[in-house]
C-alpha positions in Angstrom: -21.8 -21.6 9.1 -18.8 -19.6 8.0 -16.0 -22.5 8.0 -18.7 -24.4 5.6 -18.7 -21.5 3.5 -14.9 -21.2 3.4 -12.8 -17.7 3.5 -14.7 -14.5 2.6 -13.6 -12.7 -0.8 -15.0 -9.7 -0.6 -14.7 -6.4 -3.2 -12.4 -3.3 -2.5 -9.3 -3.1 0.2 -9.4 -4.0 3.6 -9.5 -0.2 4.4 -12.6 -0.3 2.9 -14.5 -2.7 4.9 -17.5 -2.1 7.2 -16.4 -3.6 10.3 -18.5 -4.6 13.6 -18.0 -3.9 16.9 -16.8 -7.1 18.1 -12.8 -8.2 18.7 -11.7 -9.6 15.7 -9.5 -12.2 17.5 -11.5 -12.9 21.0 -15.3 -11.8 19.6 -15.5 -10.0 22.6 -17.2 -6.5 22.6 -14.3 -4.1 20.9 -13.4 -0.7 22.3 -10.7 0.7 19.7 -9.4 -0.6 16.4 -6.2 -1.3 14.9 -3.8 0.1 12.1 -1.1 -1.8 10.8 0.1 -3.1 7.6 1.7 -6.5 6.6 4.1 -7.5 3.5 3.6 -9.7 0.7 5.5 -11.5 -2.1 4.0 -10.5 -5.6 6.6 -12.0 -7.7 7.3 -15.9 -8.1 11.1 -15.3 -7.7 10.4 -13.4 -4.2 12.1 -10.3 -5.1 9.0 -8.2 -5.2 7.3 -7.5 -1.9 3.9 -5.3 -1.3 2.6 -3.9 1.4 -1.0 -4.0 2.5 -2.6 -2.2 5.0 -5.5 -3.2 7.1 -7.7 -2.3 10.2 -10.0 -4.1 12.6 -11.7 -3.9 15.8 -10.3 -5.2 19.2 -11.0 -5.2 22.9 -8.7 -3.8 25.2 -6.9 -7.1 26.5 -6.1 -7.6 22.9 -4.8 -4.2 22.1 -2.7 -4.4 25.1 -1.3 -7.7 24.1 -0.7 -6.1 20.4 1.3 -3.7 22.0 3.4 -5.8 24.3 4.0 -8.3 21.2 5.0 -5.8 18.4 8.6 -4.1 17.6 8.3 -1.2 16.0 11.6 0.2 14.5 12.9 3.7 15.7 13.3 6.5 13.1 17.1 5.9 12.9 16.7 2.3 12.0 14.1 3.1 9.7 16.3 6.0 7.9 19.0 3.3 8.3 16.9 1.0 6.1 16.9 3.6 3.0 20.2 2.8 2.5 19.5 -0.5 1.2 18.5 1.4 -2.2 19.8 3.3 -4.8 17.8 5.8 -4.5 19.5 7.2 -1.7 22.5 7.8 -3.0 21.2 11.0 -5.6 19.7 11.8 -2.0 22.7 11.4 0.5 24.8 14.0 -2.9 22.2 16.5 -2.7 21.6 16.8 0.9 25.6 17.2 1.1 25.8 19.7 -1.1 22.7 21.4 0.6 24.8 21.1 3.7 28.0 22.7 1.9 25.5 25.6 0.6 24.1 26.6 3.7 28.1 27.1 5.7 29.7 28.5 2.4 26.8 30.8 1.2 24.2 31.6 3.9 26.5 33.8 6.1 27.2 35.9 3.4 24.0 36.5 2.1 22.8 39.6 4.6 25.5 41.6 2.4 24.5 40.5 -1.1 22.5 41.5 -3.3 19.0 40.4 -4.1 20.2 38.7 -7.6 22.9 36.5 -5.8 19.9 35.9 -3.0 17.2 34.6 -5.5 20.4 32.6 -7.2 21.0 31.1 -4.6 17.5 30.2 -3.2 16.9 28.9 -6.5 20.1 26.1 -6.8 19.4 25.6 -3.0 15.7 24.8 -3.7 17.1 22.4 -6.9 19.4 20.3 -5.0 16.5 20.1 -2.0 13.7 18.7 -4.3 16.6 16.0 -5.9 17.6 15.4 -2.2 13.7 15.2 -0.9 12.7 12.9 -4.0 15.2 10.5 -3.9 14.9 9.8 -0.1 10.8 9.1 -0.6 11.8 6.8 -3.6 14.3 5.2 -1.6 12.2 5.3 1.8 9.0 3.6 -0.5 11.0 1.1 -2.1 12.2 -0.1 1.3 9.0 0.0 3.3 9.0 -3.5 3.2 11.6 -3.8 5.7 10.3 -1.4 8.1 6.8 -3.2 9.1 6.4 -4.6 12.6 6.3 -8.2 12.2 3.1 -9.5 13.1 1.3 -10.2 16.4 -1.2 -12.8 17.4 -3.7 -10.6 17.3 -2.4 -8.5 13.9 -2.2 -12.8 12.5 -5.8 -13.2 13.7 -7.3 -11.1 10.7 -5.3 -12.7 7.8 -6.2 -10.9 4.4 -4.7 -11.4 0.9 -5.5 -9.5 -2.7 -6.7 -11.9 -5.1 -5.6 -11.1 -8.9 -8.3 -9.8 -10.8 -9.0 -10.0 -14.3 -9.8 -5.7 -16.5 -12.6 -4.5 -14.8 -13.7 -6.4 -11.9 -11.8 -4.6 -9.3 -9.4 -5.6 -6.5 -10.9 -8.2 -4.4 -9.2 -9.6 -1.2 -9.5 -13.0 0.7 -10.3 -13.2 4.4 -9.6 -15.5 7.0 -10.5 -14.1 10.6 -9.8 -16.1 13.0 -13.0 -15.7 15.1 -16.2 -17.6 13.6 -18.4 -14.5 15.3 -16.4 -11.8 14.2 -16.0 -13.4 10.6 -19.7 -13.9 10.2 -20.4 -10.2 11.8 -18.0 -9.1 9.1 -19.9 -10.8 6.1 -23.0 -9.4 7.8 -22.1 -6.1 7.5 -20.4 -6.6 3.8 -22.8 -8.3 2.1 -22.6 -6.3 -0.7 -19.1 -6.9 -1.1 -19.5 -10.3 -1.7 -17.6 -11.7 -4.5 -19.8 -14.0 -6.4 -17.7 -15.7 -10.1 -21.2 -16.1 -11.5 -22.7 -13.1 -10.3 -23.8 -9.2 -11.7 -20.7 -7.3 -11.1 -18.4 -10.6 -12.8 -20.7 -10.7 -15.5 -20.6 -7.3 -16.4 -16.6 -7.5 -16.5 -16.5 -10.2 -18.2 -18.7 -8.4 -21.6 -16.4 -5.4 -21.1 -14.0 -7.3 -21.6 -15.4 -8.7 -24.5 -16.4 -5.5 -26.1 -12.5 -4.4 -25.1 -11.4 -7.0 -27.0 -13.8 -6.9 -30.0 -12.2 -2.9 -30.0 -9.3 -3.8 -30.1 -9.2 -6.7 -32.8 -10.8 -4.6 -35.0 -8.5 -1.7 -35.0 -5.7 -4.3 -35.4 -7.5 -6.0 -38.7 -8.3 -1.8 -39.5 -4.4 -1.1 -39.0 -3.6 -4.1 -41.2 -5.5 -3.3 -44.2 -4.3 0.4 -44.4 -0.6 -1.2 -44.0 -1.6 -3.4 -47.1 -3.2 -0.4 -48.8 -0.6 1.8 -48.9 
């Protein structure tokens, strides 16, 4: 019934979904369900990756399989991975001079006075949010290279977002790999549907035209007060 249908495209993220109690790679009765997140190319060139996270239901022989099947990177090879941005260089200069602070300055503070205290504080606080920032805008711009490759069961609930036109939302396309689970799923997420011809397209579709109308007349408004003046 599904398969004749094709993949489901279905409204909002799949964080979002309602999901059934059935494995979505076996269609077995679940008993836990999965976090993970995959990456995708947004850009033609394949310079621009996104990552997308997701969650499902398994059974136990699954889970267990998940976790003998993934490799997870430790924290050192994922701090290791900032490094392949900018970023972290602002980052790597702050913390050092954080560093150099806290030898040169902090045993001396207990004899100072509270100006040369709050001075202090205050620099060590400035070089600490520059150090903090740029490692998070480092660490989220290479995120991409820290996700676990997929699994067979992580590859059995495949999931893309689907570009939207203004207004109608972010939409994604399923394709689980179990006919039960998958028609479970569209059971339970009926009114996530994505119909083209349906309400929720239709009514993007006159925003968009009333956006548009907006806009062309504020440009034919701008025009004539240009040629007015």
């Amino acid at each position: 019934m599904l398969r004749a249908m094709g993949d489901l495209v279905l409204t909002g993220s799949p964080l979002e979904l309602a999901l059934p109690d059935i494995c979505a790679r076996c269609g077995e009765p679940a008993k836990g369900r999965l976090y993970w997140e995959r990456v995708f190319e947004i850009y033609e060139d394949g310079h621009g990756r996104a990552v997308e996270a997701a969650r499902a239901p398994f059974c136990p022989q699954c889970l267990a399989q998940h976790e003998r099947e993934v490799k997870r990177m430790s924290s050192l090879e994922s701090l290791i991975q900032c490094f392949r941005s900018e970023s972290i260089i602002p980052a790597v200069l702050s913390g050092s001079a954080c560093v150099w602070m806290i030898f040169k300055f902090v045993p001396k503070l207990p004899h100072a006075d509270w100006i040369a205290v709050a001075a202090f504080c205050a620099v060590f606080a400035f070089f600490g949010l520059i150090a903090w920032g740029s490692y998070v805008a480092a660490r989220d711009a290479t995120r991409h290279h820290t996700v676990p490759a997929l699994t067979a069961i992580t590859d059995s609930f495949g999931f893309m977002r689907i570009t939207s036109q203004t207004f109608e939302g972010e939409r994604y396309r399923y394709t689980p790999a179990n006919e039960r689970f998958a028609e479970a799923l569209l059971a339970a997420n009926r009114d996530r549907v994505w119909i083209p011809s349906g309400k929720t397209a239709r009514k993007a579709a006159e925003k968009r035209v009333v956006l548009y109308v907006v806009f062309g007349v504020v440009a034919v408004i701008a025009l004539v007060w240009d040629w007015m003046h």
